[in-house]
mmJSON file of the N, C-alpha and C atoms, coordinates in Angstrom:
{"data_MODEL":{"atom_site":{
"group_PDB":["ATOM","ATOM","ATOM","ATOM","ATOM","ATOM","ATOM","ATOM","ATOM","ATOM","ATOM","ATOM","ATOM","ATOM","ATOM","ATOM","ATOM","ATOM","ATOM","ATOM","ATOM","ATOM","ATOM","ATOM","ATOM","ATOM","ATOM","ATOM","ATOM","ATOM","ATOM","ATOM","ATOM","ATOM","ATOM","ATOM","ATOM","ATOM","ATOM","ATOM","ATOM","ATOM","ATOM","ATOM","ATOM","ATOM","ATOM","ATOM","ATOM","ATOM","ATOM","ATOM","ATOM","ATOM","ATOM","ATOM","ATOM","ATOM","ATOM","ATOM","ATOM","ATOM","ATOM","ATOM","ATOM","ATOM","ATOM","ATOM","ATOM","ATOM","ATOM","ATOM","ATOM","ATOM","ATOM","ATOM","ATOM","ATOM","ATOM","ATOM","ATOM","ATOM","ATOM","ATOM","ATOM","ATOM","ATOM","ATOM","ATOM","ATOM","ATOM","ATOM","ATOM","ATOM","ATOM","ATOM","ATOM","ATOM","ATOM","ATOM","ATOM","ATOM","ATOM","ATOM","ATOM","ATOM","ATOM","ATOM","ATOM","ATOM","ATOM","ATOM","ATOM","ATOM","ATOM","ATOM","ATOM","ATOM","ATOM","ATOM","ATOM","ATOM","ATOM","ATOM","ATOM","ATOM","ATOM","ATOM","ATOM","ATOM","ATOM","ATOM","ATOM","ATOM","ATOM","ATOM","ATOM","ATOM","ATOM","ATOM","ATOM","ATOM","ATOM","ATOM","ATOM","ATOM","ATOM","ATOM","ATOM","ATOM","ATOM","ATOM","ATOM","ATOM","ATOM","ATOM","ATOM","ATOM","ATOM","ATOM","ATOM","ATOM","ATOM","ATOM","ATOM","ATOM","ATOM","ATOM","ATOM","ATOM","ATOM","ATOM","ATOM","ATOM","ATOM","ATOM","ATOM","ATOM","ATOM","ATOM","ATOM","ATOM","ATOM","ATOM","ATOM","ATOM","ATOM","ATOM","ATOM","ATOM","ATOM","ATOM","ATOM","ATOM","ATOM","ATOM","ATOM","ATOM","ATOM","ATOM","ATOM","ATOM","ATOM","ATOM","ATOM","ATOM","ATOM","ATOM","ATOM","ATOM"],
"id":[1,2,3,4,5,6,7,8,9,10,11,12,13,14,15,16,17,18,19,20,21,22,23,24,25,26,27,28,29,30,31,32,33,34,35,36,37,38,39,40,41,42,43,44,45,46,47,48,49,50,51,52,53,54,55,56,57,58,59,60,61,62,63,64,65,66,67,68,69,70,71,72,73,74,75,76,77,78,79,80,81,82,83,84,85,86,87,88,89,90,91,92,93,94,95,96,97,98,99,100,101,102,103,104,105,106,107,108,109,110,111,112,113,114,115,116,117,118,119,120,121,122,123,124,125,126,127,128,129,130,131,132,133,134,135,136,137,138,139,140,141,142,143,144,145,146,147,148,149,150,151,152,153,154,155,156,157,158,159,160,161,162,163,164,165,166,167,168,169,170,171,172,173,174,175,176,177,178,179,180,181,182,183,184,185,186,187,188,189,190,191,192,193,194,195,196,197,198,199,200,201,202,203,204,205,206,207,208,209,210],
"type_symbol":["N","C","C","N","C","C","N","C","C","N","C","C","N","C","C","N","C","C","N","C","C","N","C","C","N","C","C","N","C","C","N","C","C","N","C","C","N","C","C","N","C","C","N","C","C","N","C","C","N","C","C","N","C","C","N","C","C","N","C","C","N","C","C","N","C","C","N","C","C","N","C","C","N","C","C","N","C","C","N","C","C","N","C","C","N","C","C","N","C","C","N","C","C","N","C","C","N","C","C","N","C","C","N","C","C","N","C","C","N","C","C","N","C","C","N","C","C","N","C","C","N","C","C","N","C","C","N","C","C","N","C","C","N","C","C","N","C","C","N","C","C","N","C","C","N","C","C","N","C","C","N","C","C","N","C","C","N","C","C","N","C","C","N","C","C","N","C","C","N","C","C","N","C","C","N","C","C","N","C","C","N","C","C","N","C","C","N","C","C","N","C","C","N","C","C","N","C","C","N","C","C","N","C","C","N","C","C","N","C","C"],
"label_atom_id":["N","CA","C","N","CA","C","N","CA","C","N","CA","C","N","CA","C","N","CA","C","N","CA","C","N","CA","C","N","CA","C","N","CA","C","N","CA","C","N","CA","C","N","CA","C","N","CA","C","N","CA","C","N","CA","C","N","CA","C","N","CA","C","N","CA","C","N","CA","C","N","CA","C","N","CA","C","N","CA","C","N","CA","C","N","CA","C","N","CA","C","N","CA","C","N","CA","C","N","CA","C","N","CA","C","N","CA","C","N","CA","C","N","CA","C","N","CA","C","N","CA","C","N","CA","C","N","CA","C","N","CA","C","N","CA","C","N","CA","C","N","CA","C","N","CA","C","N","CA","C","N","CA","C","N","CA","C","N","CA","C","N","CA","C","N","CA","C","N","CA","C","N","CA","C","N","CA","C","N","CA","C","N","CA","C","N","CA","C","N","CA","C","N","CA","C","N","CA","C","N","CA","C","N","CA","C","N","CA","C","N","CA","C","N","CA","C","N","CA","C","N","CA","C","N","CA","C","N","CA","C","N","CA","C","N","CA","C","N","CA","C","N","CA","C"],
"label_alt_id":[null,null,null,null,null,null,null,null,null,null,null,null,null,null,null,null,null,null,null,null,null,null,null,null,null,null,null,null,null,null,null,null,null,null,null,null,null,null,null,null,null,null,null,null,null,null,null,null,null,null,null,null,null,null,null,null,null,null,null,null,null,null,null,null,null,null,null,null,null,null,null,null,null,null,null,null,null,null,null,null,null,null,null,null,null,null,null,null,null,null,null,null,null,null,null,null,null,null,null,null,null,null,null,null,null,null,null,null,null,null,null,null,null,null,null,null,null,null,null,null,null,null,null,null,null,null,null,null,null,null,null,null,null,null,null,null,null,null,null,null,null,null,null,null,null,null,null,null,null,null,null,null,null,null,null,null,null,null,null,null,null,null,null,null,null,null,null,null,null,null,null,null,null,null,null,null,null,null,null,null,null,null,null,null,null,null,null,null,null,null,null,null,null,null,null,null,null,null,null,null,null,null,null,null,null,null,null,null,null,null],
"label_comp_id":["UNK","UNK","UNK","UNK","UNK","UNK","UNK","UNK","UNK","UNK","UNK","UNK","UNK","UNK","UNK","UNK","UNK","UNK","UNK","UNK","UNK","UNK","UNK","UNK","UNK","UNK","UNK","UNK","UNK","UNK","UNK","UNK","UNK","UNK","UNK","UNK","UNK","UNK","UNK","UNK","UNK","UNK","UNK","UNK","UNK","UNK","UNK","UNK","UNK","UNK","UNK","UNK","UNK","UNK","UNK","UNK","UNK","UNK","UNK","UNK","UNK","UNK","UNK","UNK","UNK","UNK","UNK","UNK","UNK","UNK","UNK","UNK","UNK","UNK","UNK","UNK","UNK","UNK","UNK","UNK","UNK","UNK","UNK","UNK","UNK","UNK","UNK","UNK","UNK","UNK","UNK","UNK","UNK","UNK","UNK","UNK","UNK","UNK","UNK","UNK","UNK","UNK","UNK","UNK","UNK","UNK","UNK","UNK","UNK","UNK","UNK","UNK","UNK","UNK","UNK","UNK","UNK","UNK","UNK","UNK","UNK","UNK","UNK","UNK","UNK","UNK","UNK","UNK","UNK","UNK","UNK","UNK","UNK","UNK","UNK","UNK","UNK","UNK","UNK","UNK","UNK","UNK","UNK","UNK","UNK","UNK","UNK","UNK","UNK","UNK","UNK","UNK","UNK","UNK","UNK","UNK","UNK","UNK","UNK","UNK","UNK","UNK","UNK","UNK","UNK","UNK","UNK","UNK","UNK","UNK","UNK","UNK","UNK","UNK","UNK","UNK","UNK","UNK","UNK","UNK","UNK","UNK","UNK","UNK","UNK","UNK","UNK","UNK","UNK","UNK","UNK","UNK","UNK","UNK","UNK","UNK","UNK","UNK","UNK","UNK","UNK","UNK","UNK","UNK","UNK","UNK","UNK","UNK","UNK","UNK"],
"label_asym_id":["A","A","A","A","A","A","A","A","A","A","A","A","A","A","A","A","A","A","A","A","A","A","A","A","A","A","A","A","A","A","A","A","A","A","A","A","A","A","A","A","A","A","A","A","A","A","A","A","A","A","A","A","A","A","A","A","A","A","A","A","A","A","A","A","A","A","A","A","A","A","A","A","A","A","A","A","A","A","A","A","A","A","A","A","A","A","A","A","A","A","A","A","A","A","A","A","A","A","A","A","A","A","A","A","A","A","A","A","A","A","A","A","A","A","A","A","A","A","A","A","A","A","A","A","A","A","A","A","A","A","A","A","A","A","A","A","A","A","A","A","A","A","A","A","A","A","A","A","A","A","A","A","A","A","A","A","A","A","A","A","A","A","A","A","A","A","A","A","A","A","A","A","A","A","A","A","A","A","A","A","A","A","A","A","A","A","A","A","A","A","A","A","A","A","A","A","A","A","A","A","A","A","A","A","A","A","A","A","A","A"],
"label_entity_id":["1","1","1","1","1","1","1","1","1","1","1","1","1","1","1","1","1","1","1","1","1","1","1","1","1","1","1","1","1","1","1","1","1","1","1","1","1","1","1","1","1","1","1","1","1","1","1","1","1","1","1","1","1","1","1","1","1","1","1","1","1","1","1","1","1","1","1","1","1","1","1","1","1","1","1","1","1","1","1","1","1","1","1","1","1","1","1","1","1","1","1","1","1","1","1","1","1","1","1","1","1","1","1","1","1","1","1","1","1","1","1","1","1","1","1","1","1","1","1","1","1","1","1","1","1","1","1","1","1","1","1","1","1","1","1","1","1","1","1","1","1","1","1","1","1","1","1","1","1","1","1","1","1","1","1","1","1","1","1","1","1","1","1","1","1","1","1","1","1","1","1","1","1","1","1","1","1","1","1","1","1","1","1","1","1","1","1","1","1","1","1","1","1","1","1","1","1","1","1","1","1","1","1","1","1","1","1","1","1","1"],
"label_seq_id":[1,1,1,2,2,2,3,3,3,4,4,4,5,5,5,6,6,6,7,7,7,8,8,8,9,9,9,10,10,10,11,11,11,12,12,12,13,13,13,14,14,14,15,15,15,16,16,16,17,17,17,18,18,18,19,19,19,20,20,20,21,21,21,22,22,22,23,23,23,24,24,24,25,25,25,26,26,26,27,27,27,28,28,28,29,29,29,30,30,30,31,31,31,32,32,32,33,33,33,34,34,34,35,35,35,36,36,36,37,37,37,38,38,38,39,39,39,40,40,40,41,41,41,42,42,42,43,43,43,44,44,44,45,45,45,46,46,46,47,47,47,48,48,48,49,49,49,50,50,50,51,51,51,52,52,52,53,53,53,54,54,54,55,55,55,56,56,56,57,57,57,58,58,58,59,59,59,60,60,60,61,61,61,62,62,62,63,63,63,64,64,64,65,65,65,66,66,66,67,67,67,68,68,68,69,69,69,70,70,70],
"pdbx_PDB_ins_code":[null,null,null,null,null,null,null,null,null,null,null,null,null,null,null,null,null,null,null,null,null,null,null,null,null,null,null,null,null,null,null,null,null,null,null,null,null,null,null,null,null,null,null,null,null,null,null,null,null,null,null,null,null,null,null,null,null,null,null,null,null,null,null,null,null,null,null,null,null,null,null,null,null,null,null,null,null,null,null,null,null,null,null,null,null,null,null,null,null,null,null,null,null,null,null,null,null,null,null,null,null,null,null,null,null,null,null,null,null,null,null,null,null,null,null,null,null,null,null,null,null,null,null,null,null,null,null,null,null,null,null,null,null,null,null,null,null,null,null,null,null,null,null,null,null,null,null,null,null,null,null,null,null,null,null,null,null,null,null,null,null,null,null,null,null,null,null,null,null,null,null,null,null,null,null,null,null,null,null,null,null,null,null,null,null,null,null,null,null,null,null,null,null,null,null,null,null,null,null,null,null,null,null,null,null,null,null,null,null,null],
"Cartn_x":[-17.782,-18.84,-18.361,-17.298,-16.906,-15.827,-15.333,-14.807,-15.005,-16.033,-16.827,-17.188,-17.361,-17.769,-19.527,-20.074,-21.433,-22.243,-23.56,-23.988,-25.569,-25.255,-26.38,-26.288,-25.114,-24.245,-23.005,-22.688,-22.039,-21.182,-19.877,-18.786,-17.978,-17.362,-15.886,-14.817,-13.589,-12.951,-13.385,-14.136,-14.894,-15.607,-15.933,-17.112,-18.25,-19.658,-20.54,-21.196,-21.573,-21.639,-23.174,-23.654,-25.57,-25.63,-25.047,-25.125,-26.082,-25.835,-25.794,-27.228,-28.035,-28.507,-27.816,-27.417,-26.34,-26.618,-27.59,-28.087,-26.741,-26.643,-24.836,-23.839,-24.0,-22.778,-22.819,-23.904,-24.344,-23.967,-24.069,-24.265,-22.46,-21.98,-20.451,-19.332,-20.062,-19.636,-19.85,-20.847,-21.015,-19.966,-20.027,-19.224,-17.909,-17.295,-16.397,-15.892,-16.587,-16.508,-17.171,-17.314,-17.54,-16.107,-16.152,-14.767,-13.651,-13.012,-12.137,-12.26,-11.264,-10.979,-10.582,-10.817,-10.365,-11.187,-10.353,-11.056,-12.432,-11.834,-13.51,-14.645,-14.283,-15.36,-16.086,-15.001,-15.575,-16.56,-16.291,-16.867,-18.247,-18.189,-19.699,-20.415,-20.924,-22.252,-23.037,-21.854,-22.326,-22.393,-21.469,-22.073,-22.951,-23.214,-24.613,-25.911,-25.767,-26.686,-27.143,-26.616,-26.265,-26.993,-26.55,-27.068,-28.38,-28.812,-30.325,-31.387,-30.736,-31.748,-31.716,-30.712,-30.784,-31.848,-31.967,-32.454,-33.976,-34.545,-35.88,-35.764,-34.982,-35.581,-36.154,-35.418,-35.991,-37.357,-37.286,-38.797,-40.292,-39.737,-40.738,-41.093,-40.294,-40.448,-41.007,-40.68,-41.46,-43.159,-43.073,-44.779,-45.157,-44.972,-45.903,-46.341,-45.303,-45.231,-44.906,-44.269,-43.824,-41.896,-42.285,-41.258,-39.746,-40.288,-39.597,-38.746,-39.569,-39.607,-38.686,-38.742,-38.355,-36.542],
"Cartn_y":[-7.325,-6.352,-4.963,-4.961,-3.705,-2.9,-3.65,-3.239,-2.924,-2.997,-2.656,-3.967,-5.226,-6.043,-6.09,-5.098,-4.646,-5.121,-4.849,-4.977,-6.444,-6.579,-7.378,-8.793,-9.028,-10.277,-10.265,-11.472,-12.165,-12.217,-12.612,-12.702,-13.675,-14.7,-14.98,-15.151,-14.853,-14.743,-14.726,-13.634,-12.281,-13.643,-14.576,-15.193,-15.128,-15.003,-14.125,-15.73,-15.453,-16.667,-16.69,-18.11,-17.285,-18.573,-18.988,-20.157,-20.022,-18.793,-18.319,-16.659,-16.601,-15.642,-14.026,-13.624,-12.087,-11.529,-11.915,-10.422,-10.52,-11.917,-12.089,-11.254,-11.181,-10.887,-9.327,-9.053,-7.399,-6.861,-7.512,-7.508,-7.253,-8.173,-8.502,-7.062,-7.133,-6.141,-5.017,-4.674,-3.166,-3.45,-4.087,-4.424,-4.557,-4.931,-4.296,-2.643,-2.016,-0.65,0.099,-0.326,0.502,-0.2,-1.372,-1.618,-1.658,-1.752,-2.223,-3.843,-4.033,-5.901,-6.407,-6.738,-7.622,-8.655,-9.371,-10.617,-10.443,-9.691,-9.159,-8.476,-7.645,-7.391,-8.521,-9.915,-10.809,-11.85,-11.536,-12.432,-11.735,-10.785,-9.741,-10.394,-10.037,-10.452,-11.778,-12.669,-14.232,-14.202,-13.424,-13.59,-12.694,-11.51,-11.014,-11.988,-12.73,-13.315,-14.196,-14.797,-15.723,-15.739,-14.693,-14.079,-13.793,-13.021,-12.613,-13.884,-14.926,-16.498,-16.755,-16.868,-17.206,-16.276,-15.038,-14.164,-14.391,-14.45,-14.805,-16.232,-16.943,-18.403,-18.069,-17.545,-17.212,-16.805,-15.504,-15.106,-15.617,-16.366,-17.315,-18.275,-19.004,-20.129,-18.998,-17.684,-17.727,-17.313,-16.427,-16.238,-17.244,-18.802,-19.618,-20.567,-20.962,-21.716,-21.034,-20.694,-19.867,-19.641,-19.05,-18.241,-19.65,-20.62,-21.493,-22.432,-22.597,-22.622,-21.672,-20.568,-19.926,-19.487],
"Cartn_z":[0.619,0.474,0.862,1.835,2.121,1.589,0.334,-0.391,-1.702,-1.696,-3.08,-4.355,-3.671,-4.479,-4.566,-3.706,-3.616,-2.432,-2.278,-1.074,-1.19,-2.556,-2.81,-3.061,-3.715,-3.752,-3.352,-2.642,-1.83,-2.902,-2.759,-3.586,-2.702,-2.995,-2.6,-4.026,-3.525,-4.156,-5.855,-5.772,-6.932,-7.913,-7.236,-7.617,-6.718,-7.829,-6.981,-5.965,-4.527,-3.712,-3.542,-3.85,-3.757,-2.64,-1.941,-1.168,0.139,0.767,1.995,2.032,2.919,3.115,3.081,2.513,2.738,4.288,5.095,6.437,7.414,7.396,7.963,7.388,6.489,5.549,5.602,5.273,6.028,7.457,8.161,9.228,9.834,9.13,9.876,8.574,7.524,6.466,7.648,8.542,9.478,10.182,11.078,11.891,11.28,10.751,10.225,9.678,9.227,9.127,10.281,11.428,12.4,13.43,13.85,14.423,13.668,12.274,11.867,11.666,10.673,10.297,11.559,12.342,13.598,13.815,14.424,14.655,15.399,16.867,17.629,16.693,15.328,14.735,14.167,13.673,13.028,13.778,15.019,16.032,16.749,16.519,17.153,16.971,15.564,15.107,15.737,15.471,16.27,17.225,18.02,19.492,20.311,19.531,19.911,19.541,18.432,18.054,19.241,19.615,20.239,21.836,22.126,23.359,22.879,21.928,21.374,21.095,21.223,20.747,22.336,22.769,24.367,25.275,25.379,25.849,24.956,23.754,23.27,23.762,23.915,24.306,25.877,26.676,27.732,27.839,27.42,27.034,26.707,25.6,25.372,26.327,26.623,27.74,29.086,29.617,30.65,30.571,29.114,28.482,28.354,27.664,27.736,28.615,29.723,30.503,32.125,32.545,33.561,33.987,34.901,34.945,35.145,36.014,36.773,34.951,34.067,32.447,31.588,32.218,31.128,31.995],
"occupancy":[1.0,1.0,1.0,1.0,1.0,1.0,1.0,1.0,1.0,1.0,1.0,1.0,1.0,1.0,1.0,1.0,1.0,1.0,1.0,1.0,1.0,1.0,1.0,1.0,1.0,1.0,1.0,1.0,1.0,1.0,1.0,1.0,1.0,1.0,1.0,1.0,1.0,1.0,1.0,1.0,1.0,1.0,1.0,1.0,1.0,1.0,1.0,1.0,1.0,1.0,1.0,1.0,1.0,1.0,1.0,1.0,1.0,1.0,1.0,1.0,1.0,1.0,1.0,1.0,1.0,1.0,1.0,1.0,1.0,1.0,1.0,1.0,1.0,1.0,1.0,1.0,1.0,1.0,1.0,1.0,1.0,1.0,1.0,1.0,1.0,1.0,1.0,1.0,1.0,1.0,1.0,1.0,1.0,1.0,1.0,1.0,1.0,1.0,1.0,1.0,1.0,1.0,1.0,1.0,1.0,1.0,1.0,1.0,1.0,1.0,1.0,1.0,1.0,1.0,1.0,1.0,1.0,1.0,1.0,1.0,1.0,1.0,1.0,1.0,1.0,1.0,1.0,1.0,1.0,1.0,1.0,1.0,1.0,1.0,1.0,1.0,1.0,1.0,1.0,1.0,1.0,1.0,1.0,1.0,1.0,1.0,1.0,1.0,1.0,1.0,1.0,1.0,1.0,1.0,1.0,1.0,1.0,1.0,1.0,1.0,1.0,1.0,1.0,1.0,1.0,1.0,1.0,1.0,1.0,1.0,1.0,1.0,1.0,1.0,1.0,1.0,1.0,1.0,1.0,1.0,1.0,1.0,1.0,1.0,1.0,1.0,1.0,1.0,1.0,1.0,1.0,1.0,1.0,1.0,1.0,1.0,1.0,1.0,1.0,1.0,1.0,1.0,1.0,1.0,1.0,1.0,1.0,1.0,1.0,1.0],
"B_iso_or_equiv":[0.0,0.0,0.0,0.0,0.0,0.0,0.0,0.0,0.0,0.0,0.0,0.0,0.0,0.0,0.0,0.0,0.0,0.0,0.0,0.0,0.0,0.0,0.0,0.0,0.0,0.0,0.0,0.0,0.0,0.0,0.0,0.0,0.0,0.0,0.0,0.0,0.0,0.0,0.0,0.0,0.0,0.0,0.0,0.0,0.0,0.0,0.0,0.0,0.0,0.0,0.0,0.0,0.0,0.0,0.0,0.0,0.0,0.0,0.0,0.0,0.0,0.0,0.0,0.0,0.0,0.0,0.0,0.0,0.0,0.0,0.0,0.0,0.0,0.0,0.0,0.0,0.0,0.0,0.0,0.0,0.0,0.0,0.0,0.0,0.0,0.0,0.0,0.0,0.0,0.0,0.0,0.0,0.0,0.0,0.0,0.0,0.0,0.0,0.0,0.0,0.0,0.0,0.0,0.0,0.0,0.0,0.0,0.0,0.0,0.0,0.0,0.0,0.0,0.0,0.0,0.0,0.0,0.0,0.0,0.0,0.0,0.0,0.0,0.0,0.0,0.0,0.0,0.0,0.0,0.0,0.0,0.0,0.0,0.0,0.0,0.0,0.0,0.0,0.0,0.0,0.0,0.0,0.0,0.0,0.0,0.0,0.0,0.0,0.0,0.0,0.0,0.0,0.0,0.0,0.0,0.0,0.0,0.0,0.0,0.0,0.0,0.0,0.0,0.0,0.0,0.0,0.0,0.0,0.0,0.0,0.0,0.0,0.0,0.0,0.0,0.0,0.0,0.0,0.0,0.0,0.0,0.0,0.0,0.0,0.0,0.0,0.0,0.0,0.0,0.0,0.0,0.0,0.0,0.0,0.0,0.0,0.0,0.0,0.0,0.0,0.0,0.0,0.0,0.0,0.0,0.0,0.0,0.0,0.0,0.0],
"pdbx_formal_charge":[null,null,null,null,null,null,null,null,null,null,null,null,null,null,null,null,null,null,null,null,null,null,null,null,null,null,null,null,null,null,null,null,null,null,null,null,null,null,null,null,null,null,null,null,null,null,null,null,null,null,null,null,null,null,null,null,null,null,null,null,null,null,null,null,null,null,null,null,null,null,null,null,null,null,null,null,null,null,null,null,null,null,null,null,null,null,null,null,null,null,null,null,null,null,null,null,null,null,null,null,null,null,null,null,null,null,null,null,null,null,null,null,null,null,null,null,null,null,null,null,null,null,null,null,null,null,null,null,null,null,null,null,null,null,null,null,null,null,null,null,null,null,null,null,null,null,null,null,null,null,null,null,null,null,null,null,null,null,null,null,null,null,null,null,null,null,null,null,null,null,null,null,null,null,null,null,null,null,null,null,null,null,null,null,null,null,null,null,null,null,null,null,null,null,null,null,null,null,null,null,null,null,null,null,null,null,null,null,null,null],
"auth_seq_id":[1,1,1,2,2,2,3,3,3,4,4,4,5,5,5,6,6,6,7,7,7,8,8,8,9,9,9,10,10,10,11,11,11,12,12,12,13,13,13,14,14,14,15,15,15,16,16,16,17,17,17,18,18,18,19,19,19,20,20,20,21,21,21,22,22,22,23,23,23,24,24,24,25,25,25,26,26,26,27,27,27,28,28,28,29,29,29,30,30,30,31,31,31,32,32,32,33,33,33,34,34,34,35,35,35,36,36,36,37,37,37,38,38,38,39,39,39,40,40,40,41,41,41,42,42,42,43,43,43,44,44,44,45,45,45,46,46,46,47,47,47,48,48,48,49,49,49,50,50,50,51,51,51,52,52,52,53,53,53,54,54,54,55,55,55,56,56,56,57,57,57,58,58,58,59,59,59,60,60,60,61,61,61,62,62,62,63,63,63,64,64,64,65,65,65,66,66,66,67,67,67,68,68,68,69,69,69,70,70,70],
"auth_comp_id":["UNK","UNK","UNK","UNK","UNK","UNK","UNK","UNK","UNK","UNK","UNK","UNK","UNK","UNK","UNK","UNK","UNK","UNK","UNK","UNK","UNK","UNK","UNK","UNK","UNK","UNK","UNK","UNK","UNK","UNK","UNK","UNK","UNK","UNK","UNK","UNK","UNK","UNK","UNK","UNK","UNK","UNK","UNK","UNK","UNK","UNK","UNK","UNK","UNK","UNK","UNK","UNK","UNK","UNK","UNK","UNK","UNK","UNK","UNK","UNK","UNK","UNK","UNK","UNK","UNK","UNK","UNK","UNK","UNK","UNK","UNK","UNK","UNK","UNK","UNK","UNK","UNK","UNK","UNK","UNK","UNK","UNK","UNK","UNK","UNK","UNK","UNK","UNK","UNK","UNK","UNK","UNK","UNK","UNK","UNK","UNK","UNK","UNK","UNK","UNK","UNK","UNK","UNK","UNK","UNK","UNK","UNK","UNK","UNK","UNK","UNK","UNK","UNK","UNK","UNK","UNK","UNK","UNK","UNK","UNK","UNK","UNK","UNK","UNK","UNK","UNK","UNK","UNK","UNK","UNK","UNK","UNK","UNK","UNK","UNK","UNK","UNK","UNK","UNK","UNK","UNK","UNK","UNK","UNK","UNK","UNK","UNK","UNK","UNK","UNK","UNK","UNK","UNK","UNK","UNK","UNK","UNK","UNK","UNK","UNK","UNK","UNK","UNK","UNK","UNK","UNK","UNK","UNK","UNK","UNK","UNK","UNK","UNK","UNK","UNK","UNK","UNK","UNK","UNK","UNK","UNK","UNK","UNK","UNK","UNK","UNK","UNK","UNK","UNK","UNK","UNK","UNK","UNK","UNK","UNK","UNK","UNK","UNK","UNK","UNK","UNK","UNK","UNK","UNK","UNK","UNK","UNK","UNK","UNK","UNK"],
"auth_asym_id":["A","A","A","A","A","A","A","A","A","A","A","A","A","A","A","A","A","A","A","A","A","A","A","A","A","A","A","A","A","A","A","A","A","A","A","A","A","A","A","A","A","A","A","A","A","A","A","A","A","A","A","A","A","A","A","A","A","A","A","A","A","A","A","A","A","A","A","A","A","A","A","A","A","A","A","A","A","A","A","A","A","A","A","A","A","A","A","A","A","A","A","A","A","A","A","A","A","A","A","A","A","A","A","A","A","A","A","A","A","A","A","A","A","A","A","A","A","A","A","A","A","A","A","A","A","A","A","A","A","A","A","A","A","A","A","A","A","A","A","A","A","A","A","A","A","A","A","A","A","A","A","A","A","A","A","A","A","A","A","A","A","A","A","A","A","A","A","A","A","A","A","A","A","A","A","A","A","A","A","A","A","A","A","A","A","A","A","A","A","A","A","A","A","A","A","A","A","A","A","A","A","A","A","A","A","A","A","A","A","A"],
"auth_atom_id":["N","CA","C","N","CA","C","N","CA","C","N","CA","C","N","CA","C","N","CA","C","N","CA","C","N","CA","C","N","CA","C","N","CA","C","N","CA","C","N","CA","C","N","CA","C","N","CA","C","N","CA","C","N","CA","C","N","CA","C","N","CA","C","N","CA","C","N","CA","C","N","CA","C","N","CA","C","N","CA","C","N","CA","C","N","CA","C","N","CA","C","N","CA","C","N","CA","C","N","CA","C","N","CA","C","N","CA","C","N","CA","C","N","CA","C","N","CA","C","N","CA","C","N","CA","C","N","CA","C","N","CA","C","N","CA","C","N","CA","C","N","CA","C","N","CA","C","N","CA","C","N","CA","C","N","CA","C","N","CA","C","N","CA","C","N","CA","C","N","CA","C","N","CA","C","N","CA","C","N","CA","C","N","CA","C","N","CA","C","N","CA","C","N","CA","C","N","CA","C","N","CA","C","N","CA","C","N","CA","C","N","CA","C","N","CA","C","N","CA","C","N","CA","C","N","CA","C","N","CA","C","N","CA","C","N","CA","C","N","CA","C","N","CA","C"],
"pdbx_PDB_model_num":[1,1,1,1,1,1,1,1,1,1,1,1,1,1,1,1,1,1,1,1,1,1,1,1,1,1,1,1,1,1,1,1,1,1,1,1,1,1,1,1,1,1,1,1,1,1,1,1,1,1,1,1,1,1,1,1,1,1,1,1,1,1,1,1,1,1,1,1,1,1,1,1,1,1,1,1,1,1,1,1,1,1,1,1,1,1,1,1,1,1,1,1,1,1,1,1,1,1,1,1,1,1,1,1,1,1,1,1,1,1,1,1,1,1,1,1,1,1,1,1,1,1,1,1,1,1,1,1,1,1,1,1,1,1,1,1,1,1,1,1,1,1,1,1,1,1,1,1,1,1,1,1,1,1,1,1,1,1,1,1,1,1,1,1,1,1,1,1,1,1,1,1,1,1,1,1,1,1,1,1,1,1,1,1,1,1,1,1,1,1,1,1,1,1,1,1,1,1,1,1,1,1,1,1,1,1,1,1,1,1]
}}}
């Protein structure tokens, strides 16, 4: 995507990929043009994610149940 196979379809190897949601693919396409191709850019995305489900799982569990829960 960050090379100009576009921003709307997914491509692998310049076949267009409809398998997968693109917001990943968006997502790690930024991350890449803001860090460079590196592995740590390739790995961001997931592991912010990651932390962001952990941190709403928290949340949730202490709004519905309490704190000792969440």
């Amino acid at each position: 995507m960050l090379h100009g196979a576009g921003w709307i379809t997914s491509h692998l190897d310049g076949v267009p990929y409809f398998d997968k949601p693109p917001l990943l693919y968006w997502l790690m396409a930024g991350a890449f043009a803001w860090l460079g191709p590196t592995e740590s850019a390739a790995r961001l995305v997931s592991g912010l994610s990651a932390v962001a489900v952990a941190v709403i799982t928290v949340l949730i569990g202490t709004r519905l149940a309490s704190p000792a829960w969440g």
